[in-house]
C-alpha positions as CSV (number, residue, x, y, z in Angstrom):
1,X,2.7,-3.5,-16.7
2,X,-0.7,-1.7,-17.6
3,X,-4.4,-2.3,-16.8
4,X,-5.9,-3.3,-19.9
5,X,-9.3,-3.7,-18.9
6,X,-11.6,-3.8,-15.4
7,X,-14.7,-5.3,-15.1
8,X,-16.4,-5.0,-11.7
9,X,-20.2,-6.0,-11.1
10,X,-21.9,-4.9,-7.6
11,X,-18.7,-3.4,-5.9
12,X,-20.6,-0.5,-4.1
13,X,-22.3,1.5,-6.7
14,X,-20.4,0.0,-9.5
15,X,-23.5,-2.6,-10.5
16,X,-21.8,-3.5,-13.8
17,X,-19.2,-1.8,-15.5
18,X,-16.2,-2.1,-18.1
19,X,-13.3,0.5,-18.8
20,X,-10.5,0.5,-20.6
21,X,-8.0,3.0,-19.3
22,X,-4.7,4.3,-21.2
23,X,-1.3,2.9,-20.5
24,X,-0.7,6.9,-19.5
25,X,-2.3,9.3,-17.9
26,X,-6.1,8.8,-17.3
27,X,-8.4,11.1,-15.9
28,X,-11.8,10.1,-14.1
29,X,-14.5,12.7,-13.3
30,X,-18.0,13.0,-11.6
31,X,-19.4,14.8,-8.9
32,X,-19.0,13.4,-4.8
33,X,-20.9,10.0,-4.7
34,X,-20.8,9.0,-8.4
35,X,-18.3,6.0,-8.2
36,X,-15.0,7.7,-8.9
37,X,-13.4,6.3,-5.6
38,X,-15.4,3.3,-5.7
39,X,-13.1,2.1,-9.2
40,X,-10.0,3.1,-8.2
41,X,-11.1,0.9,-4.6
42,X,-11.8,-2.1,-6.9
43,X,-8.6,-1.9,-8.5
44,X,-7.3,-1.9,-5.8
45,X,-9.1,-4.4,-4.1
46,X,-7.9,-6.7,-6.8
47,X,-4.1,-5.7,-6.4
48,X,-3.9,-5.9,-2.9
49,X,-6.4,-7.9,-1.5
50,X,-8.1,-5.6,1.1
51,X,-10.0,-1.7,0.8
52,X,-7.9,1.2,1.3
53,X,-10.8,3.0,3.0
54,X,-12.6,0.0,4.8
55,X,-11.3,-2.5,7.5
56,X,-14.5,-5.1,6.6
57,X,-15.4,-5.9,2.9
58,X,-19.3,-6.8,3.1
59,X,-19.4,-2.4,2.5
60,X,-17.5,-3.0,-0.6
61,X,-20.6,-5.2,-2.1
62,X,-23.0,-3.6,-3.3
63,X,-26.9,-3.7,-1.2
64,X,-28.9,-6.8,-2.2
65,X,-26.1,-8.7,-3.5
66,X,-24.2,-10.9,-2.0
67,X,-21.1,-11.5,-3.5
68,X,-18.8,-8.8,-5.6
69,X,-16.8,-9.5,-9.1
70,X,-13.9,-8.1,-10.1
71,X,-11.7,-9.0,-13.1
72,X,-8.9,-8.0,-15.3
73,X,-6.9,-8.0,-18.1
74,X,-3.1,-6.7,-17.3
75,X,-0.4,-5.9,-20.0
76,X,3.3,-7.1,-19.5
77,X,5.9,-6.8,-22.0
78,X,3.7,-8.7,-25.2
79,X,1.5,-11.0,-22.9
80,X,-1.8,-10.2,-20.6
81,X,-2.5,-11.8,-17.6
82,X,-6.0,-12.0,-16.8
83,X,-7.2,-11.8,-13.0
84,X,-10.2,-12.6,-11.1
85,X,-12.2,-12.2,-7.4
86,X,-14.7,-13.0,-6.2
87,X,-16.1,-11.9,-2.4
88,X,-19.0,-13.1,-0.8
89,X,-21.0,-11.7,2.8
90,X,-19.6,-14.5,4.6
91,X,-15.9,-13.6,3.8
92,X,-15.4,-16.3,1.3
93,X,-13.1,-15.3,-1.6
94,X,-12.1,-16.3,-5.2
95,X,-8.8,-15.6,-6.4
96,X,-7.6,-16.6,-10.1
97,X,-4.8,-16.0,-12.5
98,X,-4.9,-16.7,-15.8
99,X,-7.7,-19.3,-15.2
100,X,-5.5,-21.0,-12.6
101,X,-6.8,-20.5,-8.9
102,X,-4.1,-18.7,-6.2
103,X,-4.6,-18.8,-2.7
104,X,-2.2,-15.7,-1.4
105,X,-3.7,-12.2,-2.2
106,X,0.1,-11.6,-2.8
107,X,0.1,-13.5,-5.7
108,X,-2.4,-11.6,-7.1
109,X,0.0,-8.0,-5.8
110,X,3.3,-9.5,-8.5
111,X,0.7,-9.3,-11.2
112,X,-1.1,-6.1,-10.3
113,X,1.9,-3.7,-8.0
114,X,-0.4,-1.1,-7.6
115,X,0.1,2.2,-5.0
116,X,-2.7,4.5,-3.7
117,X,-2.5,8.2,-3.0
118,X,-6.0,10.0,-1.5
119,X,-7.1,12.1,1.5
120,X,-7.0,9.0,3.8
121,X,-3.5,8.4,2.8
122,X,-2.1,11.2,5.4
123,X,-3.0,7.8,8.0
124,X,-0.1,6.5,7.2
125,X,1.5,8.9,8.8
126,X,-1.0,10.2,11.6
127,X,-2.8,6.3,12.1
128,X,-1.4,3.4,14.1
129,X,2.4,1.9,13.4
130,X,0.9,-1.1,11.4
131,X,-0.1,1.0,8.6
132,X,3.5,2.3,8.4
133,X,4.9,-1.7,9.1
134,X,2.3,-2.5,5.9
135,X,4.4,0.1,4.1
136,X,7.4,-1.3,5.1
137,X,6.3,-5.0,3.7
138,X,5.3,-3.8,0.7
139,X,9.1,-2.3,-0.1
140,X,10.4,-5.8,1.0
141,X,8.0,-7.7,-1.0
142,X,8.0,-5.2,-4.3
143,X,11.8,-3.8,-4.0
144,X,14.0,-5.7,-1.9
145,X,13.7,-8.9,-4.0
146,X,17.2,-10.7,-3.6
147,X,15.0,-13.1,-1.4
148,X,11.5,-13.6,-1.1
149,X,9.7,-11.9,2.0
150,X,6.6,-14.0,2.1
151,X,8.3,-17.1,3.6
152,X,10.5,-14.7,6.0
153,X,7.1,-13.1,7.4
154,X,5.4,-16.2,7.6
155,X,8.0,-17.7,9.7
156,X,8.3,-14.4,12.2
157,X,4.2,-14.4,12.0
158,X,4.4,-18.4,13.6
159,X,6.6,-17.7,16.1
160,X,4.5,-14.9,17.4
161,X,1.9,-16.9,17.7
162,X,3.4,-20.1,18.7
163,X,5.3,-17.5,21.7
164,X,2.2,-15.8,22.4
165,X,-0.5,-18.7,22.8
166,X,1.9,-20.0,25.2
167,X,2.0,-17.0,26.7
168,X,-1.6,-17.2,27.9
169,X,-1.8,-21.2,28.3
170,X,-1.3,-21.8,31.6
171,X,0.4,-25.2,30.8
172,X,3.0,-23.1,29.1
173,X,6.7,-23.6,30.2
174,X,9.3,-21.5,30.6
175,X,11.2,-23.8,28.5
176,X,9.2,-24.0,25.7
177,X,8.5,-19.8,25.9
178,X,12.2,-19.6,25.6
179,X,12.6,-22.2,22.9
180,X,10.0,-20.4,20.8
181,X,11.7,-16.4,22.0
182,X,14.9,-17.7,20.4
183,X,13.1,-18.3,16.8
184,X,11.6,-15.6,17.1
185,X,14.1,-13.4,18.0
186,X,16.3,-15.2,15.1
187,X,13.4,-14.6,12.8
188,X,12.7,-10.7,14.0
189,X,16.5,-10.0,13.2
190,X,16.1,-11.1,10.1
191,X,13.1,-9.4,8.8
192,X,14.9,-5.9,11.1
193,X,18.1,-6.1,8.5
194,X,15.3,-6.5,5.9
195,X,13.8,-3.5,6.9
196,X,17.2,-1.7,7.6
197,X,18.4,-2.2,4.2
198,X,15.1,-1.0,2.6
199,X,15.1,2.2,4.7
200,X,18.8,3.1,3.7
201,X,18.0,2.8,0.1
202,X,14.4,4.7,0.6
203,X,16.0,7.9,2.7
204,X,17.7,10.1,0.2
205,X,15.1,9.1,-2.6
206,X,12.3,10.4,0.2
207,X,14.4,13.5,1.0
208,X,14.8,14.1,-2.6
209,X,10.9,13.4,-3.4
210,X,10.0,15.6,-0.8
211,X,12.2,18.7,-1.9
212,X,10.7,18.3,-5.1
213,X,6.9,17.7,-4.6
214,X,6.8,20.0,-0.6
215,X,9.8,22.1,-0.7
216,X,9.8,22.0,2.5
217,X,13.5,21.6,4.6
218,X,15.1,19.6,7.2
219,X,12.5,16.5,6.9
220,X,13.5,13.6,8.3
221,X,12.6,10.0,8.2
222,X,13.5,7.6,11.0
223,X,13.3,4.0,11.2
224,X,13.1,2.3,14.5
225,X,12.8,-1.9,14.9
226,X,10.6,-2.5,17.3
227,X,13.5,-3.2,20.4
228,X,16.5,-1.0,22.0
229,X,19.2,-0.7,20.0
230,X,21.3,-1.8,23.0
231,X,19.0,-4.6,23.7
232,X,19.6,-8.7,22.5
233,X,16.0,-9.2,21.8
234,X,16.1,-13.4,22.5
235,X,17.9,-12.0,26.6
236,X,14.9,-9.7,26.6
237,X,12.3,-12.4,25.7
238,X,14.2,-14.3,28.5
239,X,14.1,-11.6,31.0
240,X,10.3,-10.7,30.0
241,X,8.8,-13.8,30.3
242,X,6.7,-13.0,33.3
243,X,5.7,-9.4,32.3
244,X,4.3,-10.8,29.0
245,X,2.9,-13.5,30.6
246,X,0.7,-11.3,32.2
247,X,0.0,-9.0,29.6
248,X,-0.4,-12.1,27.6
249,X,1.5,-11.1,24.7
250,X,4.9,-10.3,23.5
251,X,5.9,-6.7,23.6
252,X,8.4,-6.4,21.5
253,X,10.0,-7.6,18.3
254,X,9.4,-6.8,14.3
255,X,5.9,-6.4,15.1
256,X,6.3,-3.0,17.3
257,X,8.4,-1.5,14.6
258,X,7.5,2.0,13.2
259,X,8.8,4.6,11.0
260,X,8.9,8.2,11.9
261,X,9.0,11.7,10.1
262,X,9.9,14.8,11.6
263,X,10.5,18.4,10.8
264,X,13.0,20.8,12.3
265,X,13.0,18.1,14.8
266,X,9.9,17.7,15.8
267,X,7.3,15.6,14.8
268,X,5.8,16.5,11.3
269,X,2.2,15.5,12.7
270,X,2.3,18.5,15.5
271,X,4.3,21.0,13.4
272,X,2.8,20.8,10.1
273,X,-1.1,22.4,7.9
274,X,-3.2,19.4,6.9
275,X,-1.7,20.3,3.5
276,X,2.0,19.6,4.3
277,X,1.4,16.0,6.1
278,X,-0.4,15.2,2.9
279,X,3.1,16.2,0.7
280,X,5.1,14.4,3.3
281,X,3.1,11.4,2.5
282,X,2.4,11.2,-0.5
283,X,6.1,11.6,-1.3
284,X,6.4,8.3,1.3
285,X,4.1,6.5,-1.8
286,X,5.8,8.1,-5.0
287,X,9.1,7.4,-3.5
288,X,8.3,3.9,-2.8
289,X,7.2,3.4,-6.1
290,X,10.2,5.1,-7.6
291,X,12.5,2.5,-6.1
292,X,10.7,0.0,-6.9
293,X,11.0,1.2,-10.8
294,X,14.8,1.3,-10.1
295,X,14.8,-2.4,-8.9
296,X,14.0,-3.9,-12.2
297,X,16.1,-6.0,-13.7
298,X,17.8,-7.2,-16.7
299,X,14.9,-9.6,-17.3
300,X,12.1,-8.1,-15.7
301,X,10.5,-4.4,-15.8
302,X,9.1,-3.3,-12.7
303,X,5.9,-1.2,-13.0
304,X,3.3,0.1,-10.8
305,X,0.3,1.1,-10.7
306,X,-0.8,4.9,-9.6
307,X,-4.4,5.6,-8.4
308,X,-5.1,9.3,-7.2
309,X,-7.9,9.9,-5.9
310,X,-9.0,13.6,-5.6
311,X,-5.5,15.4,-6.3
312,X,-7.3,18.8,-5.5
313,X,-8.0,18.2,-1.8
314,X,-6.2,20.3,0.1
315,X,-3.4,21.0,-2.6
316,X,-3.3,24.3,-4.0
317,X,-2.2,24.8,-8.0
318,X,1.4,24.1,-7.5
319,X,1.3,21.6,-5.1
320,X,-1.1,19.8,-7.8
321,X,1.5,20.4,-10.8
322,X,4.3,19.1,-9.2
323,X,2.4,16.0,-8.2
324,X,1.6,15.7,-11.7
325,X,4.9,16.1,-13.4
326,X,6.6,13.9,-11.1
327,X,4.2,11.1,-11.9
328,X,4.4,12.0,-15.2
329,X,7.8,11.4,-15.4
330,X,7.8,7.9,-13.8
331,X,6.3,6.7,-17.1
332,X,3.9,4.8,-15.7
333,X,0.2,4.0,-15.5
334,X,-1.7,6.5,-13.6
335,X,-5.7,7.5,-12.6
336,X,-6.6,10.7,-11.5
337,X,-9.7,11.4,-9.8
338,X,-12.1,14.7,-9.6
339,X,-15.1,16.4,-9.2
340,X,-14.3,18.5,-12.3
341,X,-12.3,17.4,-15.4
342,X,-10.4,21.5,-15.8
343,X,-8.0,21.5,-12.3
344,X,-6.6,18.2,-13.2
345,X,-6.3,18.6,-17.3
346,X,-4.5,22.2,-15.7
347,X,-2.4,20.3,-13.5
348,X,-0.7,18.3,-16.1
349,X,0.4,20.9,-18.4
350,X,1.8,20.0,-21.3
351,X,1.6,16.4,-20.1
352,X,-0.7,14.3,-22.5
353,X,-3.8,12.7,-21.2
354,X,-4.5,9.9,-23.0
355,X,-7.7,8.8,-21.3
356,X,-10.5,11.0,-20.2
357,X,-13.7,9.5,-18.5
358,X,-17.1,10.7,-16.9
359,X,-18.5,8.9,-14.3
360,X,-21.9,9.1,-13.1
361,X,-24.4,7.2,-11.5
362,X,-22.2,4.7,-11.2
363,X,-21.3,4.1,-15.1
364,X,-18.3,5.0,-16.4
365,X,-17.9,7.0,-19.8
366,X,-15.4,7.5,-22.0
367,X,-14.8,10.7,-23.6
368,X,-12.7,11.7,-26.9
């Protein structure tokens, strides 16, 4: 899989633009403000379905517009896949492949598997536990593929809130409440030995990624699903029916799990420089999409998509090379961001770059 072409028309101060990056290594430059971020966002956008910097999407379109385009072609194998959005002010969306309209932004992820590394991706591991459960998902839905995620999550996702409106209806029964705690509970175990399985596979590739891209020692990454170990979570929903009734929710389950790192012991986010909590991250996202790579199949190749957006920040030289080379080696497609062209070309060494563009004002331009 490769981006063949993007097209995105009034997505921030991308008014109307066209590139065609290499199936390699690309490189995007332009000073702060020129639209650098804003195309890796859209591509993004289009993968995934949401911003990776903004909650809300009416910032993504442009001032004096109302609606924002996005489109296009992706290479797999000897065919291309052509994709399409639309987003308006009022939240109404567009989604199409190949002509056909989807309705699941996750439709439009199998086309487009696409990973994001960037200052604000240190949040994963200093912001709230659902941007770690969001990493978690996207391992089930991209790796663990022996059976589908989506329905599992949408079944655990209506028992919630089937459990949790009763919760705080005040015709609610105890009866019912328990009838609904025993799906859920069913359906939390589930998606837990989901989530397990995932995490034992993603360990010693993450301690692994780390020793090469940090060199740092004694990191560890712990999982943790969301109720006591000790615990039968449908007895607890039993036994917790009148504290959640009036907290008027349910307090535990698959949606209260998290996923941990620490160092030495003690948690990486107290212990370690700005710098270091980025290379523990980032090697969160390269190993993620490493195992995806190793998931393919007989049939099926898996690729992803890489988008780096200003490597330099707070990574000195070798921090920066050894980013490079291992993305480098995955084979796959990646774009590099920076104010200036010479710290990144330096970075990949011997490494060819296949793709080199200016950006500025907005426009992108490609260079020999």
């Amino acid at each position: 899989m490769s981006l063949n072409w993007l097209v995105a028309n009034h997505f921030r101060n991308l008014t109307e633009i066209q590139v065609r990056p290499a199936p390699g290594l690309n490189v995007f430059y332009g000073q702060n403000g020129s639209g650098k971020t804003s195309l890796l966002e859209a591509c993004y956008f289009l993968g995934v379905g949401r911003s990776f910097k903004d909650a809300s999407a009416d910032p993504l379109i442009e001032r004096g517009h109302h609606q924002l385009l996005l489109r296009a072609g992706v290479r797999s194998g000897d065919r291309e896949h052509q994709m399409g959005m639309t987003r308006d002010r009022d939240g109404t969306r567009s989604l199409r492949i190949n002509g056909e309209k989807v309705l699941r932004a996750s439709e439009m992820a199998r086309v487009l598997p696409t990973l994001v590394l960037g200052p604000q991706t240190v949040d994963l591991l200093l912001g709230p536990p659902d941007q770690r459960r969001r990493f978690l998902n996207w391992g089930l839905f991209h790796v663990e593929q022996s059976e589908p995620f989506t329905p599992l999550w949408d079944e655990a996702n209506r028992c919630l809130r089937q459990r949790n409106e009763l919760l705080r209806s005040a015709r609610g029964s105890n009866k019912e409440i328990a009838a609904w705690s025993k799906q859920l509970a069913e359906a939390s175990e589930k998606l837990h030995q989901r989530r397990q399985d995932y995490i034992q596979k993603f360990q010693p590739v993450y301690e692994a990624t780390v020793a090469a891209i940090s060199g740092m020692d004694d990191v560890q990454l712990s999982y943790f699903r969301g109720w006591k170990e000790s615990e039968s979570l449908y007895e607890t929903y039993i036994q917790d029916i009148d504290i959640d009734k009036k907290r008027g929710f349910t307090q535990k389950g698959f949606q209260r799990a998290d996923v941990r790192i620490t160092v030495s012991g003690q948690a990486a986010a107290k212990v370690c420089s700005r710098g270091e909590l980025k290379a523990l991250v980032w090697s969160m996202v390269l190993s993620q999409g490493l195992l995806s790579q190793r998931a393919q199949t007989d049939t099926e190749r898996r690729e992803t998509l890489y988008l780096v957006d200003d490597l330099a920040s707070e990574f000195d030289e070798a921090h920066r090379q050894r980013v490079c080379e291992f993305l480098a080696a995955t084979g796959q497609q990646i774009l590099f961001t920076g104010v200036e062209s010479e710290p990144l070309v330096e970075a990949c060494g011997s490494k060819t770059i296949e793709g080199m563009f200016h950006v500025k004002h907005g426009q992108i331009i490609q260079e020999r």
